[in-house]
N, C-alpha and C positions, 0 to 999 in steps of 0.2 A: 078504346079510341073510336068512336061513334063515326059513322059516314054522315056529311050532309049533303044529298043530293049526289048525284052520279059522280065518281072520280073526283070527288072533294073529301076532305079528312081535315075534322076540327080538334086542335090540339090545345087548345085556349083554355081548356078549364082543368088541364094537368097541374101537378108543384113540379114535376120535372116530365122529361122523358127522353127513355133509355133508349139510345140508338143500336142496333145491333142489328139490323135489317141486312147489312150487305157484308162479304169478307173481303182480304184483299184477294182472290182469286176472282172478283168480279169485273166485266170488262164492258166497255159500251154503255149507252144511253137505256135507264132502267124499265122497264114494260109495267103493263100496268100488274096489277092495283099500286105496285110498289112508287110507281112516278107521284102518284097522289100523295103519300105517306111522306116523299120529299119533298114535294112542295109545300108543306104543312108545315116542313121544319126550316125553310129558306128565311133568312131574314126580311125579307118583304111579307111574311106572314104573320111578325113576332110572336114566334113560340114560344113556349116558356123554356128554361134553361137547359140547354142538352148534355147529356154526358153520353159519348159515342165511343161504341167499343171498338178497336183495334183501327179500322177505314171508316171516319163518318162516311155517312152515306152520304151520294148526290158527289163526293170528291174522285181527282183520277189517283190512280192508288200510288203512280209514279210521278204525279204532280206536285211540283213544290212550288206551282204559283195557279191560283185558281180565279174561279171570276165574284163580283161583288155582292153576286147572290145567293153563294153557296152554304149552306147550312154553316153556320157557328158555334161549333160546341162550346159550353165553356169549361169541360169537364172531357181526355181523351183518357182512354186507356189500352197503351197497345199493348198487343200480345206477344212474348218473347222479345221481341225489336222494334222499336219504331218504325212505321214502314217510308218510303221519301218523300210522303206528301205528308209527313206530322212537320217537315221544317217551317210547312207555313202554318200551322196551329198557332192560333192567338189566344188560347183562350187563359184560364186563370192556375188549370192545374194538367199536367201531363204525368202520365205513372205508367210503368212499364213491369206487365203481370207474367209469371211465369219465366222462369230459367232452365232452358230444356236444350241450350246450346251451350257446350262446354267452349274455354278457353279457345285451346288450340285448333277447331270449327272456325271462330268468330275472325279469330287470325288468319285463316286461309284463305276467308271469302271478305275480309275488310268488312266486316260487322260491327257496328259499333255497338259494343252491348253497355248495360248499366252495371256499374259497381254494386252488388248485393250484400247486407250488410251479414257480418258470419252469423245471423242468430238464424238462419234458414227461414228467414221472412220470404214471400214468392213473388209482393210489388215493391216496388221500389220508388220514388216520385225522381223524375227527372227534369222536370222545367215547370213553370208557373211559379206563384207565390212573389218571389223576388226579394228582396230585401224589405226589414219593415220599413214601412212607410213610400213602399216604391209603388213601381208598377207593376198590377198587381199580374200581368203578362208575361213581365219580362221571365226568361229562362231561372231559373234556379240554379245561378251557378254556384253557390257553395255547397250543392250534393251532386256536383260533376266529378267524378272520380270513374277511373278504371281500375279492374283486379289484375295487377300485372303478371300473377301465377308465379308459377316457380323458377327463380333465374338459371336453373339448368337446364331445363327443359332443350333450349338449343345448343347446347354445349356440344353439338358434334360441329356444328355448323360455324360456331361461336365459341373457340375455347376462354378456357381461364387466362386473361391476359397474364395474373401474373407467373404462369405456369413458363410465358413464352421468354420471361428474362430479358427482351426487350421492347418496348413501346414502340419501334418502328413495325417490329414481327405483326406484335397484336395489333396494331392502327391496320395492316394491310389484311388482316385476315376478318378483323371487324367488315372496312369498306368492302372490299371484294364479296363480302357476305351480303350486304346490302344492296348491291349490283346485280350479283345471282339472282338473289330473291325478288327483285323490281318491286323495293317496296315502294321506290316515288318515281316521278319522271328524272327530278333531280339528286339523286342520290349525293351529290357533291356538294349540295348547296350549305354552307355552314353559316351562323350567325358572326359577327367578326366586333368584338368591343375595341373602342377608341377609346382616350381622353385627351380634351383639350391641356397641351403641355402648361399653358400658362393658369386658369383656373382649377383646372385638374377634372371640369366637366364631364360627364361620361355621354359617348353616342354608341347604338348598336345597329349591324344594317347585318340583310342578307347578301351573301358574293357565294362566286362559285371556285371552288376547287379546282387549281389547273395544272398540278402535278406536287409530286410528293416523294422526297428520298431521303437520303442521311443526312442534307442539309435542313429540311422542315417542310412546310408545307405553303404553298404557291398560288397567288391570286394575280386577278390583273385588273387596273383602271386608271380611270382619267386621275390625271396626277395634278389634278387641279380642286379635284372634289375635294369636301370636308375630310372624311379619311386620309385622302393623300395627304393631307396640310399638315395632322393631326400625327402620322407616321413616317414625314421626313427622315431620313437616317441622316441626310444631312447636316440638320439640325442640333443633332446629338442622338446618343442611345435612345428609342424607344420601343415601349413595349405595348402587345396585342395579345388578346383573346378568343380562343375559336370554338363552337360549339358546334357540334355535328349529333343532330336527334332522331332516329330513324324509329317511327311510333311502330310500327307494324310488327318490328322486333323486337321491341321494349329496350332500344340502346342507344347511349347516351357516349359521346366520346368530346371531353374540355381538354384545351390547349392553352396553354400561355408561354410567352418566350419572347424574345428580341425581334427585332423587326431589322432586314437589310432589304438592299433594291436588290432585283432580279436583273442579273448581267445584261446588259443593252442585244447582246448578241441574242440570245435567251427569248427577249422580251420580242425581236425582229423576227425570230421564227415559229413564234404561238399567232404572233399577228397575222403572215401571211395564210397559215393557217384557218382563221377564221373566217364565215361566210363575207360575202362581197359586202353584201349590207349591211354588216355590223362594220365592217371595215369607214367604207360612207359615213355610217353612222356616228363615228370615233371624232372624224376631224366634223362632223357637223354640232356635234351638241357641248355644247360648255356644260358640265355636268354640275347637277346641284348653284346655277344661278342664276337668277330669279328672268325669267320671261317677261319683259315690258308688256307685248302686246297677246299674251297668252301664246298657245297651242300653236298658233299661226307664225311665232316668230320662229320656231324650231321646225317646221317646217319648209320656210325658204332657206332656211340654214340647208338642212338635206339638201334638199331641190338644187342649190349652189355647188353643192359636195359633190352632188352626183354629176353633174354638169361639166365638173373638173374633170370627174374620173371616171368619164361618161365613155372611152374604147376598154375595153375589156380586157383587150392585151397589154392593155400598159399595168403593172399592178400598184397596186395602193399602198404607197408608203407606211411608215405607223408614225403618227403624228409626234411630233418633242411632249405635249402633253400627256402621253398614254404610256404607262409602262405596268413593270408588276414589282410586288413585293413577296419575300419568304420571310414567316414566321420561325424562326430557328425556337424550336421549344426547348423551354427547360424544366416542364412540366407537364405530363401525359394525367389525366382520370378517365378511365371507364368506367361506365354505371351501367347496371344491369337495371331490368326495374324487377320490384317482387311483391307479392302479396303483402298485406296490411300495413305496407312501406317501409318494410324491412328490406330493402334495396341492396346490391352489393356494391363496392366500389373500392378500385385497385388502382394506385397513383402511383407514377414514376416521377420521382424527383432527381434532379442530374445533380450529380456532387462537385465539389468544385476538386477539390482531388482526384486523380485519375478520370475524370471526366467519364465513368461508370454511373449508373443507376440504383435508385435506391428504393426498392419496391415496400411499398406498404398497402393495407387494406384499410381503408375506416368504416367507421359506425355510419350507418344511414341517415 
């Protein structure tokens, strides 16, 4: 790599070049000669094609948004883990070399590692290529996979649900596990499937978890939204879906079962409950329909709300629109996850006789 002229560096007559100048232990604005060596490789220089090991150079190591003239590999390869500045990698191929952090490491510090294929290969490709005929940038999602390790591994923490004989036992010792351990902010949050009664449509949305006993499991919302419409008990019998996936653990807990409204009484003392401004909020926003004049008309909505319920000692009713619903399950699954997706999973189906359980395991 020839100097021309004082702290200049001509890269122009390379087929590529390996970037490997800096690690991610490097911090600050680079000194020389090494400043030269990166401006050689900036795009306003065009270089010829980089392939940059583990932190290109000239990037911040904890950057995931850089500026327009920072070197452009189109070739990364990190070592052990992608570090946070590979999320803004655009280039054509990303590969991650070196497996030197076990499972249960990667889990404790939220590592996201790559799925290694069993033949004891040491790189892995994790993004670029794309689909044929795509972009040839986009991620690589069909070699996105994780190695879920062995489903027993937390078994002190997480027992065998169906050890526990019954699906209320294990749902409480699952969630409370996932509470302990802080794997999310929202540990409650579950996915909730609908279907439109009349075409039989399907919608899925995220809600949160607002209590849970021998009767099922408890949410709450605008009784005006699509869902609510959608699970009128009113109406007649209907039925819901509940998914609860906590990554960090490798657990998965499905729900299905009959849908009834949450006793009015019930539904008046989660409400008072809740922060002021979500309260505000409740009678201010018609939930899920459509804003004539955008952002702004939800807006005076509030600003109206609060205006009503603008002394503090008056408290804020719960609006006729807003109540909750319980899922009465008649169906429990727990999934573990496991190496080469040989997963476990243990289903409690309610019988219609004696209203007992009927524990089974299925195939993956």
């Amino acid at each position: 790599m020839p100097f021309v002229g004082e702290g200049e560096v001509d890269v122009k007559g390379a087929g590529v070049v390996v970037d490997a100048l800096l690690g991610f232990g490097a911090r600050g604005p680079p000194r020389p000669p090494l400043d030269a060596l990166i401006n050689a490789l900036r795009p306003s220089a065009t270089p010829p094609p980089i392939v940059a090991v583990d932190v290109p150079s000239g990037w911040g190591v904890d950057d995931a948004v850089g500026g327009p003239d920072d070197p452009q590999p189109a070739v990364l390869v990190s070592l052990t883990a992608p570090k946070p500045c590979a999320a803004r990698f655009a280039g054509a191929h990303h590969f991650v070399g070196g497996r030197f952090i076990p499972p249960a490491l990667a889990a404790k510090y939220g590592l996201r590692l790559p799925a290694y294929p069993p033949d004891g290969a040491q790189v892995v490709r994790v993004g670029g290529g794309g689909p044929a005929g795509g972009d040839a940038a986009a991620p690589d999602v069909a070699a996105m996979r994780a190695d879920y390790g062995d489903p027993s591994a937390l078994s002190a923490a997480l027992p065998d649900p169906a050890a526990a004989g019954d699906p209320l036992a294990a749902f409480s010792a699952w969630f409370g596990a996932a509470v302990a351990a802080g794997v999310a902010e929202e540990p409650n949050a579950m996915c909730l499937a609908t279907a439109d009664p009349l075409t039989g449509a399907p919608s899925a949305r995220f809600v949160l978890m607002k209590g849970w006993d021998e009767r099922g499991i408890a949410f709450y919302t605008n009784l005006e939204s699509r869902k609510a419409r959608e699970l009128n008990p009113s109406a007649g019998p209907r039925k819901a879906a509940l998914v609860f996936y906590w990554e960090a653990l490798k657990r998965s807990i499905r729900v299905e079962g009959v849908v009834e409204a949450v006793p009015a009484v019930e539904a008046d003392a989660y409400f008072a409950s809740r922060p002021r401004g979500s309260q505000v909020g409740a009678w201010a926003s018609r939930q899920s329909r459509v804003l004539e004049n955008g952002r702004a008309d939800l807006e005076a909505a509030v600003s109206a709300a609060a205006e009503r319920w603008a002394d503090p000692a008056v408290p804020v009713p719960r609006p006729p629109s807003w109540g909750g619903f319980i899922v009465r399950p008649h169906r429990y699954e727990f999934w573990a996850g496991a190496s080469s997706r040989l997963h476990d999973r243990v289903v409690f189906e309610k019988e219609a006789a004696g209203g007992g359980w009927r524990v089974e395991r299925l195939a993956p």
